[in-house]
C-alpha positions in Angstrom: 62.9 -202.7 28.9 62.1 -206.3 28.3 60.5 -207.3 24.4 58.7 -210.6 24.0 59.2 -212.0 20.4 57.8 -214.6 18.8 55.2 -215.1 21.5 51.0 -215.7 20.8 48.2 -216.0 22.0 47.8 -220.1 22.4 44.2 -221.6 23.4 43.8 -225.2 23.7 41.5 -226.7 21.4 40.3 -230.6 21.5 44.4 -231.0 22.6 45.6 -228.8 19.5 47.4 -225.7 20.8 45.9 -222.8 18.3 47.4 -219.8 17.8 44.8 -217.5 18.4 46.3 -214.3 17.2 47.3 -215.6 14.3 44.0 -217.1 13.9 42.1 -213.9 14.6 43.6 -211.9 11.9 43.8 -214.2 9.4 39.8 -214.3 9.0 39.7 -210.9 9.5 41.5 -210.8 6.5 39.6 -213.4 4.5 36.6 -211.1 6.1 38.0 -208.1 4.4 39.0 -209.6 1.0 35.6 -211.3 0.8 33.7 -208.3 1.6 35.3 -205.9 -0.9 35.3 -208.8 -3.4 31.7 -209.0 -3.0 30.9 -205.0 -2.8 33.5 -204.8 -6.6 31.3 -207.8 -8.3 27.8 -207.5 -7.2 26.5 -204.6 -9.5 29.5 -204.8 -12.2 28.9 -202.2 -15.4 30.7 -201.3 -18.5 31.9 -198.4 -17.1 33.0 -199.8 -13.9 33.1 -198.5 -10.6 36.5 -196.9 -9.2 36.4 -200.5 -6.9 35.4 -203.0 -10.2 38.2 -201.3 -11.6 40.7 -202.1 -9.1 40.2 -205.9 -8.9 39.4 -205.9 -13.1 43.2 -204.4 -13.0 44.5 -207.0 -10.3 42.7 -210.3 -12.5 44.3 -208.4 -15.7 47.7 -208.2 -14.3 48.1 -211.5 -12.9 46.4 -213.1 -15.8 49.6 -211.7 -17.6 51.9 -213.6 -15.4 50.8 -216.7 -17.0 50.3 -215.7 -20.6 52.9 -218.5 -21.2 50.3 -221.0 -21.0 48.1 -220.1 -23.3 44.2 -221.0 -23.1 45.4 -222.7 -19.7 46.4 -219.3 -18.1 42.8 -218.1 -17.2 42.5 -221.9 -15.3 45.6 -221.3 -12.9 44.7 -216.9 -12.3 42.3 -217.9 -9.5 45.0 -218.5 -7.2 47.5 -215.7 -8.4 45.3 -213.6 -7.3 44.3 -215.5 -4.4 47.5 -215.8 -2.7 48.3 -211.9 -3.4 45.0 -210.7 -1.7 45.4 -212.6 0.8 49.2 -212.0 1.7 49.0 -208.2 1.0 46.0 -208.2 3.2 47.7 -210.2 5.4 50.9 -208.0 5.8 49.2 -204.2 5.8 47.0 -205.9 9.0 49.8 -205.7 11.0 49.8 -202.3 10.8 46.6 -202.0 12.6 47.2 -200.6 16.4 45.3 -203.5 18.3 46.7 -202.8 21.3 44.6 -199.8 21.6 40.9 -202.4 22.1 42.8 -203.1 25.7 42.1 -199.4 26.7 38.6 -199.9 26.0 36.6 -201.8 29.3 34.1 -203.7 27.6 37.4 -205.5 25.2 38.5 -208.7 27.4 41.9 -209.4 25.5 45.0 -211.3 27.9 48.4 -209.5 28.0 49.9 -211.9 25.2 47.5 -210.9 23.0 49.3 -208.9 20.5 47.3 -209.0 16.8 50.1 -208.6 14.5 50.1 -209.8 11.1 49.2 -213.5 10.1 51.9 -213.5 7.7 54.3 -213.2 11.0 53.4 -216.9 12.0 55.6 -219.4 10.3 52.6 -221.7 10.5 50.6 -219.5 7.9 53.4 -219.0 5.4 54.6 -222.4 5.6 51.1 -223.6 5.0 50.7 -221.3 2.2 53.8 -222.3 0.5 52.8 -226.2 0.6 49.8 -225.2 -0.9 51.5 -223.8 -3.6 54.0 -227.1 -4.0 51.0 -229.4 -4.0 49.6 -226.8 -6.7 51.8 -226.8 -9.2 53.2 -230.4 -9.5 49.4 -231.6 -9.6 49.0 -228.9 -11.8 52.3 -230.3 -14.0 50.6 -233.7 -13.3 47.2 -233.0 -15.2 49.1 -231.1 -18.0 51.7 -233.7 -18.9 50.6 -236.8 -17.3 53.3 -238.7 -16.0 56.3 -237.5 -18.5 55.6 -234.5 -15.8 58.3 -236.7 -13.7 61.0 -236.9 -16.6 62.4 -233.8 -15.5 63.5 -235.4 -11.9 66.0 -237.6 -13.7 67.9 -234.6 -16.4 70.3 -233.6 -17.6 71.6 -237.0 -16.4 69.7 -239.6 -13.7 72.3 -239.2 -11.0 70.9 -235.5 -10.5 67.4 -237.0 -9.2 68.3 -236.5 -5.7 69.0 -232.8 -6.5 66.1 -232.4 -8.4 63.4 -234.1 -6.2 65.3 -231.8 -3.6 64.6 -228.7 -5.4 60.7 -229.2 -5.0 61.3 -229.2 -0.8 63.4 -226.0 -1.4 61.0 -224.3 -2.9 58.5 -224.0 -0.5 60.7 -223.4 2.6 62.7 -220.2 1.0 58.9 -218.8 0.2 57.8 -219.4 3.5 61.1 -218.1 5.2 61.4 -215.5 3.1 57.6 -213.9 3.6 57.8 -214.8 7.2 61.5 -213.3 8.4 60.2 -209.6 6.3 57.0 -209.3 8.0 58.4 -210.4 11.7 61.9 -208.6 10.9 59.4 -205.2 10.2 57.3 -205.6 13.0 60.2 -206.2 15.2 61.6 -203.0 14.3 58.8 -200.8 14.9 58.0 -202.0 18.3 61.9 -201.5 19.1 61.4 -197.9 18.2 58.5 -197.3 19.7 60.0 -198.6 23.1 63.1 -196.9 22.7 61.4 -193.5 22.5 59.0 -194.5 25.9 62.6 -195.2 27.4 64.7 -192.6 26.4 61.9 -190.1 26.8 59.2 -190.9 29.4 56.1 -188.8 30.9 57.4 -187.8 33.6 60.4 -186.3 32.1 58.6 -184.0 29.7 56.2 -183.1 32.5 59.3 -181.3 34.7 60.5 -179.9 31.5 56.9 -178.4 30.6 56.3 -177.3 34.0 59.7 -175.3 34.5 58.8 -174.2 30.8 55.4 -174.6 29.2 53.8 -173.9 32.8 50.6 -172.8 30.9 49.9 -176.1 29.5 47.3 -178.8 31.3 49.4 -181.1 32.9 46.9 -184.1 31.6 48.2 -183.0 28.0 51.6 -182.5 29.2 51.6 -185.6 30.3 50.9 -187.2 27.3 53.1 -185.8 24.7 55.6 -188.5 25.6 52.9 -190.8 23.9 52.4 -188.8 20.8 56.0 -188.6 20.3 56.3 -192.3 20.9 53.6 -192.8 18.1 55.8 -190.4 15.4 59.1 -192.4 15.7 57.8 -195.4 14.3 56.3 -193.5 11.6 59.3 -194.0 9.0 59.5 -197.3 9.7 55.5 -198.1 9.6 55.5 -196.5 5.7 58.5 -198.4 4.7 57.0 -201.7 6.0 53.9 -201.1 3.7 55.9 -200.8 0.7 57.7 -204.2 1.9 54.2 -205.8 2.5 53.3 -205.1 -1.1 56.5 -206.2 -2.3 56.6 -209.5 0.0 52.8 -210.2 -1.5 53.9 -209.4 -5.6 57.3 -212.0 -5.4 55.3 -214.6 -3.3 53.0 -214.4 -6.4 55.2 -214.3 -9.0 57.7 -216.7 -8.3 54.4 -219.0 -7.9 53.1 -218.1 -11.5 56.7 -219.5 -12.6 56.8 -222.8 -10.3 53.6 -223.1 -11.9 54.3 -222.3 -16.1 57.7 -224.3 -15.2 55.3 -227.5 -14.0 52.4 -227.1 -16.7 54.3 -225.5 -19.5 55.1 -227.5 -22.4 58.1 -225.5 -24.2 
């Protein structure tokens, strides 16, 4: 059995190589965020809807995170919550099965075509984690002005190097980390899912249910291979949702401290 990792969709765009997958499911998240977004606020109440009450929870809780800052928390929340939506959405998308739009005529998708999660894309993560680097020193930058620099040069000025190193750390052990989960997860189901189609295949179980389960159609004989393929993964599928939402909440949270350790003044 022969598994291609690490492989997308590319399309060439004005000479730019795109990652279409990637692409793909990345708005569709942005579609799905915005859209729920929109359905939560657009007739908000004091007794809020079982939706309102979900993202008033998620603006609460994040909000939290950054109670260090003071009046300045409520200024730097936006993208707390932005980056959480938008990873967790991110990561659970993956769980989709995409593959099954090939088995419908009308669906024109080529054989490397595999949706999986954005989050699964180095590209994405990395570009989400220099977002957050650029985020938080400009955010040190408006809230202490230049001194924002002092700390480059303590406890003594021969550990600049280190320091101004620690910045470019930062961002690549966020992006690494979120990425490597995500691919490491998906990885592991579709091993499991071929390993059952090997170890098990159609034919097999259809001499087996013939000899013994004669009664049965042999179209649905046929198939039970494939409905057992779909179980195996199953362990592995819940497990990856708890990682997605875990992946999401410390990408967040070690961003609200980057950013109280930029802007904070204690």
């Amino acid at each position: 059995m022969e598994f291609h990792i690490g492989e997308h969709w590319i399309v060439n765009f004005f000479g730019l190589n795109v990652h279409m997958d990637t692409l793909i499911t990345l708005w569709a998240s942005m579609a799905i965020i915005l859209f729920f977004a929109y359905l939560a606020t657009n007739k908000t109440s004091l007794i809020p809807s079982k939706l309102q009450a979900v993202f008033e929870n998620i603006v609460l809780i994040f909000s939290s995170q950054l109670k260090g800052l003071g009046k300045e928390a409520k200024n730097h929340t936006p993208i707390l919550i932005a980056l959480f939506l938008l990873i967790i959405t991110g990561n659970l998308i993956g769980q989709v099965p995409f593959k099954v739009l090939k088995l419908f005529p009308w669906v024109h998708l080529p054989s490397s075509a595999e949706l999986a999660s954005p989050t699964n894309d180095l590209n994405v993560t990395a570009a989400l984690a220099i977002i957050v680097l650029l985020y938080y020193i400009l955010s040190g930058v408006k809230s202490k002005g230049i001194s924002y620099f002092k700390h480059y040069f303590t406890p003594v000025w021969f550990m600049t190097p280190f320091n101004i190193l620690e910045d470019f750390v930062r961002p690549l052990t966020l992006a690494l980390r979120l990425f490597a989960n995500i691919l490491a997860g998906e990885i592991l189901i579709m091993v499991l899912g071929g390993l059952i189609a090997s170890l098990i295949s159609p034919e097999a179980i259809n001499i087996w249910c013939q000899s013994h389960l004669n009664w049965l159609p042999s179209s649905f004989v046929y198939n039970i291979s494939l409905f057992l393929g779909s179980l195996l993964p199953l362990p592995v599928m819940f497990f990856e949702i708890f990682v997605a939402f875990i992946q999401a909440l410390v990408f967040t949270l070690l961003t609200s401290a980057y950013i109280q350790g930029a802007a904070g003044h204690e």
